[in-house]
Each structure stands twice: as structure tokens, then as C-alpha cells.
C-alpha positions as CSV (number, residue, x, y, z in Angstrom):
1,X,-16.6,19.4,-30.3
2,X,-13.8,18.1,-28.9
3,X,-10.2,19.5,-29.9
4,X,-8.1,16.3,-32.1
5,X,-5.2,17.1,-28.7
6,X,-7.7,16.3,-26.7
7,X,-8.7,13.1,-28.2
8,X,-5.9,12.4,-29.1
9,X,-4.6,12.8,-25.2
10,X,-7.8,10.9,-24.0
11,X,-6.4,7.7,-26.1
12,X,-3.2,8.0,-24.6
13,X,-4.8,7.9,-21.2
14,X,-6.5,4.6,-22.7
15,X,-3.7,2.6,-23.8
16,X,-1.7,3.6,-20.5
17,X,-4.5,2.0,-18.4
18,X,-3.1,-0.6,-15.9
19,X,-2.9,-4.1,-18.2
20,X,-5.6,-6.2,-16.7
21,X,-7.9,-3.5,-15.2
22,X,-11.2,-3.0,-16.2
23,X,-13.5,-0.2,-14.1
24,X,-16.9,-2.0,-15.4
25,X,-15.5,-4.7,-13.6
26,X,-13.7,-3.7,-10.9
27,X,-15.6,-0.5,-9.6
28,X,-19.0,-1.4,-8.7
29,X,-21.8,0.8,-8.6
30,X,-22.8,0.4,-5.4
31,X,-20.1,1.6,-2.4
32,X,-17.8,-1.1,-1.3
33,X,-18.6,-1.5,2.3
34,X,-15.9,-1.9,5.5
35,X,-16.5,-5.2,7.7
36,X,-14.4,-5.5,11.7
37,X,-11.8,-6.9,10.6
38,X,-7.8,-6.2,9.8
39,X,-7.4,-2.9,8.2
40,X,-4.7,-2.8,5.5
41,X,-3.0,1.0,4.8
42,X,-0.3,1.8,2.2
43,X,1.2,5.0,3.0
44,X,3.7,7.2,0.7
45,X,6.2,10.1,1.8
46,X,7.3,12.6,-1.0
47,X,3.6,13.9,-1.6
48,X,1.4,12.0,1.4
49,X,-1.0,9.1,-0.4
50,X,-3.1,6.9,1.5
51,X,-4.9,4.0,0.3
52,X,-6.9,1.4,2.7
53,X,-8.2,-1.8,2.3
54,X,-9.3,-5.2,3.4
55,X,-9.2,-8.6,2.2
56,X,-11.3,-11.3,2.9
57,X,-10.9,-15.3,1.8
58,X,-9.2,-13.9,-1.6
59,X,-11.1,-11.1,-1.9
60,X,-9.6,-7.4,-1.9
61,X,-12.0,-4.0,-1.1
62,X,-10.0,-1.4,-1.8
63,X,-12.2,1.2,0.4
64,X,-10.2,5.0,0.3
65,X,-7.7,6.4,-1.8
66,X,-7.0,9.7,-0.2
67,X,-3.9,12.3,-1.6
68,X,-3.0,15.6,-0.5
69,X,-0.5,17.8,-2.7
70,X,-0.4,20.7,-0.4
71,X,-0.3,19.2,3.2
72,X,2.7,17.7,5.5
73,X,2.6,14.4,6.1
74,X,1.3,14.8,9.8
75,X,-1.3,17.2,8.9
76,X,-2.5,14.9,6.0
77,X,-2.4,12.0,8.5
78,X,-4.0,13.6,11.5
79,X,-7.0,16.0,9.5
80,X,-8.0,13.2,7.1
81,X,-6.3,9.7,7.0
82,X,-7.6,9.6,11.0
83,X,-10.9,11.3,10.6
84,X,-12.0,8.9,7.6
85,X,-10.7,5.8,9.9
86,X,-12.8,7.0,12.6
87,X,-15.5,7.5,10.6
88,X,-15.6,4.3,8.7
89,X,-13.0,1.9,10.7
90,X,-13.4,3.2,14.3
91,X,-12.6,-0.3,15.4
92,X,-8.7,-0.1,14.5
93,X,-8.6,2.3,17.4
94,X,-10.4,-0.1,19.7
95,X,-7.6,-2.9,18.8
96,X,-4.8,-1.5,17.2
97,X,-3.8,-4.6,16.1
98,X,-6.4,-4.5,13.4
99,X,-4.2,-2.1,11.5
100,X,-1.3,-2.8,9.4
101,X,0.6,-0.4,7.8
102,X,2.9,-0.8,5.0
103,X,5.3,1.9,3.4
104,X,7.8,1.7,0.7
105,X,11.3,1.6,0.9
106,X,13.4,3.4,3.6
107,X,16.3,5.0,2.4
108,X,16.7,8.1,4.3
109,X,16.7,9.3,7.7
110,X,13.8,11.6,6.8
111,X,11.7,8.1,5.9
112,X,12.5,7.0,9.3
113,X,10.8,10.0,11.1
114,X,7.8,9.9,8.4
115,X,7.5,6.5,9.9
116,X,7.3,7.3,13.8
117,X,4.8,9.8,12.6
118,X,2.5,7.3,11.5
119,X,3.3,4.9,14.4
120,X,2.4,7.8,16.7
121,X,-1.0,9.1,15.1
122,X,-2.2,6.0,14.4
123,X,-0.4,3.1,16.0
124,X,-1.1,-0.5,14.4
125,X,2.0,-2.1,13.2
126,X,3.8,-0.6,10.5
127,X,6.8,-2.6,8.3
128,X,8.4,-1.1,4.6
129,X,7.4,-3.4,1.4
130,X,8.7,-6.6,2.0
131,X,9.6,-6.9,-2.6
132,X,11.3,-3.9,-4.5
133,X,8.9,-2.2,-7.1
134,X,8.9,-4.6,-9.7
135,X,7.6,-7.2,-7.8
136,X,4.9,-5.4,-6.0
137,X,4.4,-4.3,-9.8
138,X,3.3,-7.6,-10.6
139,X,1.5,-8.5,-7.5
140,X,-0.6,-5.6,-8.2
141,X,-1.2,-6.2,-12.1
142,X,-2.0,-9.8,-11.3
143,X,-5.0,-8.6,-8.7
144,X,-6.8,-7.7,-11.8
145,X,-7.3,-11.1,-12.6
146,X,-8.3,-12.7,-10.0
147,X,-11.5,-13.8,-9.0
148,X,-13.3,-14.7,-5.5
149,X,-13.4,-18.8,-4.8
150,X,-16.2,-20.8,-6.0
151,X,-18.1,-17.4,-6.9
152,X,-15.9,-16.5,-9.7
153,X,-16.5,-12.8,-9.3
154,X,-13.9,-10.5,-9.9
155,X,-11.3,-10.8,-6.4
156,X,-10.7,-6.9,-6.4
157,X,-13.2,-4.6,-5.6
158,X,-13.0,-0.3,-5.4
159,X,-15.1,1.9,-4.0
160,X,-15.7,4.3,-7.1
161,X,-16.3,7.2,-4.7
162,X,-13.8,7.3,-1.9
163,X,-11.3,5.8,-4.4
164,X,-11.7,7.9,-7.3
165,X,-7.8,8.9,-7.6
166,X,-7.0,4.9,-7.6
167,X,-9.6,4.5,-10.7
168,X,-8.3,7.4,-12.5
169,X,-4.6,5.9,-11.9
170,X,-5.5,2.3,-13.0
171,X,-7.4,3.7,-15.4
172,X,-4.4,5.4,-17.5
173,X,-3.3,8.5,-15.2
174,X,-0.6,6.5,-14.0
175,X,1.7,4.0,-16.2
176,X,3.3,0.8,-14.5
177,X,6.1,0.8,-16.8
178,X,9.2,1.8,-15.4
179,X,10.5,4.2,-18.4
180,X,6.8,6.2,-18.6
181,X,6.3,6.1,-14.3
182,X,5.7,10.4,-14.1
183,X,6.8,11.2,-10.6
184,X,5.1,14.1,-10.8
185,X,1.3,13.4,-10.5
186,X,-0.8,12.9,-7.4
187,X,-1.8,9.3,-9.2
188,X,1.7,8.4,-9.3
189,X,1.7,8.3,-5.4
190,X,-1.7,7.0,-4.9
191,X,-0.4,4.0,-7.0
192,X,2.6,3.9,-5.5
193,X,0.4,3.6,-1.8
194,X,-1.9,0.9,-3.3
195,X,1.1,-1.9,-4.1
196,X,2.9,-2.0,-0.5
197,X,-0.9,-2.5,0.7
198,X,-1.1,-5.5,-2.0
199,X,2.6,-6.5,-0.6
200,X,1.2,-6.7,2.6
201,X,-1.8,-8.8,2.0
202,X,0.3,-11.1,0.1
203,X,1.8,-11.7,3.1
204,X,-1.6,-12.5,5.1
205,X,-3.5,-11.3,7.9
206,X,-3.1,-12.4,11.7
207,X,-5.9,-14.4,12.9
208,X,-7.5,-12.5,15.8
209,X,-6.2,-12.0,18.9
210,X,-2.7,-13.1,18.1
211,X,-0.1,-10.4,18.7
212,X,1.6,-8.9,15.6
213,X,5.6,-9.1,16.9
214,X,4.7,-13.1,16.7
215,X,3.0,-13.4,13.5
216,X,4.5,-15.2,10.8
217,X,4.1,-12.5,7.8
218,X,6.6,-10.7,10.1
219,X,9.1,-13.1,10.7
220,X,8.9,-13.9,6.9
221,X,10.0,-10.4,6.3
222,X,12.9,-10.8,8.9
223,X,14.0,-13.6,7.3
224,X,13.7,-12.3,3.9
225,X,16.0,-9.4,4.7
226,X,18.3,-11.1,6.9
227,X,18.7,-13.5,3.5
228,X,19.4,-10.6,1.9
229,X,22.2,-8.9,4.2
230,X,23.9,-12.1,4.3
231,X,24.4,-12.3,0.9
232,X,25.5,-8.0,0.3
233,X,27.4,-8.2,3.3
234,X,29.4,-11.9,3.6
235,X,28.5,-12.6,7.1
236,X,25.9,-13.2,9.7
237,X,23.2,-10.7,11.0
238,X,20.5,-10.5,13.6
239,X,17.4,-9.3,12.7
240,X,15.1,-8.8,15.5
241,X,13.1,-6.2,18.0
242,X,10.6,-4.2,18.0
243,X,9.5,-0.2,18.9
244,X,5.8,-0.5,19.5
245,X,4.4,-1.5,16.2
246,X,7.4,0.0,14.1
247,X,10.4,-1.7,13.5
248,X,13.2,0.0,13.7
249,X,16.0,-2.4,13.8
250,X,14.3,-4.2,11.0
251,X,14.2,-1.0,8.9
252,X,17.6,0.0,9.6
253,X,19.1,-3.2,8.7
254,X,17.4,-2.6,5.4
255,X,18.5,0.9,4.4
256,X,22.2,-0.6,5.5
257,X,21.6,-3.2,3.1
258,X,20.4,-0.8,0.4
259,X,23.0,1.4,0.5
260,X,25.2,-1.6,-0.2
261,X,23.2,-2.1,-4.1
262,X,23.5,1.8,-4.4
């Protein structure tokens, strides 16, 4: 029988559960399938999360969730984020342009080099979130709700095995609220991983064969952040340029403009 802690703990779980989410709803039974198409992949720093997905005509497969708590970065990239694209995405090599990264904010110059690393291993274009936390917050919570067009079933979709640490987190392992977020759990980051992926989508996908330094979700973020260092700094800034499919100027101009709010 079970202990009254560890009920008592399993209903705390409960009520934590991400407002909105509901696993008989959103985790299907049967494995959520990958189609050629854009590739979307959240990536954290601290402790290395991964979470991949695609979206098509309003609909949002969350495919992987992959975490590792004793691995660097470019191990955790190179021995399993690559391998399981391979696997399951090859076609992101073929045409780099069918993958687009997002990461969170860059604050340090440690961030920037976490970056280049994933620029380097697996190319695609790579940008920070384009909203702080709270908005992404609400982007993600607001998922849950969706539903597909004319079919009315439920927009997101995760795969329930290659997933599993996104289910537990939506499922009360993580909390969205700021004052309960527990920085210390490997949920934490795969949650953390899923809402610059939901930034991104926001933001839409490049129709094929359209190159990425043109498309307009880009210049949207430019213009976004040049918005913003006009208004912290009093005075006019170029935002522009790209290194490969990372851009550095762009992130740069941000951490200046966040160490101006710190």
C-alpha cells in the first residue's frame, strides 16, 4: 500500500501539471510519425535538452525529447541529438535548411560558444528565442488548446515514447509558474527546450527552397531586437549579417541590450 507521502507527493505532481495539458489527449497511443519537411529543435545549455518537432497547417508533433545530465553539450549533441536525426530526419542533412534551431537567451560568452557548437555539428540555422520566458510561457500553455482546422482534433500531438521526459514535465514534474520553476530537474530543461521550439514555430516556417538569411521570421526577429536597442540605448542600431546559419551580430546586439535591463 502506498505510503500517505507518497500519495500525497503524487497529488502534488497533479495539481502542478501544465494548465491546459491533458496526456489522454495529447499523447497518442500510436507513435507520432516525422514527414520531409522543416525540422524544428529547441536546444538548452546548463544541463543539454533537446526537444524536436514539426508543424504542419496548425498542427504541432512534438517527435523527441532527449536530456542528458551527465554529458557535455558536444558529446550530448554529437552521440545522440545527431544519431536520432539521422535515424529519423536524415533529410535535414540533405538540405540543411530544413532545420531550425532555437535556443534561449544569450547572456554569456559561454552561450555563444554552446551555440557554434551546434552550428558546427549540425548546421541549419540557429537564432535565441525571439520573447523572454513569460511569453514563450504562454505561447506554450496556449498550444494545449488548440485544435487542427476543420478536423477539430487536438493541434498538439507527442510522441509518448521518444518524448517521455516532455509528458512527465507537462504532466506535473515541471511547474510553469515562475516562483515554483525547480532549476534543478532534468524536466526543468526539457521544458525549458520545448518553448523556444514553440517561439520559433510562432514565427513560421520557410516555404521550400527559399534561403533562411531572407526569410521573413528572421527579419522579424531583427526588427524586434533592433526595436528594442533603440529604445535601452537612445539611438540608432544596425542589425544585420550572418555566420553560416548562426547569427552572431544578431546575438550580440542582444546580450548588449540585456545587459542594459540587468
Amino acid at each position: 500500500m502506498a505510503s500517505v507521502a507518497a500519495m500525497a507527493h503524487r497529488s502534488e505532481i497533479g495539481t502542478r501539471a501544465a494548465r491546459g495539458f491533458n496526456p489522454a489527449v495529447h499523447v497518442p497511443a500510436e507513435a507520432v510519425k516525422p514527414f520531409r519537411g522543416p525540422v524544428y529543435v529547441g536546444q538548452t545549455f546548463n544541463l543539454p535538452a533537446t526537444v524536436i518537432c514539426q508543424s504542419d497547417r496548425g498542427a504541432i508533433s512534438v517527435l523527441a525529447a532527449l536530456a542528458s545530465e551527465q554529458m557535455s553539450l558536444r558529446r550530448h549533441v554529437e552521440t545522440i541529438v545527431k544519431p536520432w536525426l539521422s535515424a529519423n530526419c536524415g533529410w535535414v542533412f540533405q538540405d540543411r535548411r530544413l532545420l531550425l534551431g532555437s535556443v534561449e537567451e544569450m547572456e554569456t560568452d559561454a552561450d555563444f560558444d554552446f551555440a557554434q557548437t551546434l552550428q558546427a555539428s549540425l548546421g541549419g540555422s540557429w537564432d535565441p528565442a525571439s520573447h523572454p520566458w513569460e511569453s514563450r510561457r504562454d505561447s506554450m500553455l496556449d498550444v494545449f488548446g488548440k485544435v487542427q482546422g476543420y478536423t477539430m482534433k487536438p493541434a498538439l500531438q507527442i510522441d509518448r515514447t521518444n518524448a517521455r521526459l516532455l509528458v512527465e514535465a507537462l504532466s506535473g514534474r515541471w511547474s510553469y509558474e515562475q516562483d515554483r520553476r525547480d532549476k534543478r530537474t532534468v524536466w526543468h530543461y526539457v521544458a525549458n527546450a520545448f518553448s523556444p521550439c514553440i517561439d520559433r514555430i510562432d514565427n513560421g516556417a520557410p516555404p521550400p527552397g527559399e534561403p533562411f538569411s531572407a526569410y521573413l521570421g528572421t527579419l522579424r526577429r531583427a526588427a524586434t531586437c533592433l526595436e528594442k536597442l533603440r529604445c535601452a540605448a537612445g539611438r540608432e542600431a544596425k542589425y544585420s549579417g550572418r555566420n553560416g546559419g548562426l547569427n552572431l551580430p544578431a546575438l550580440k546586439s542582444r546580450r548588449k541590450w540585456l545587459a542594459t535591463r540587468t
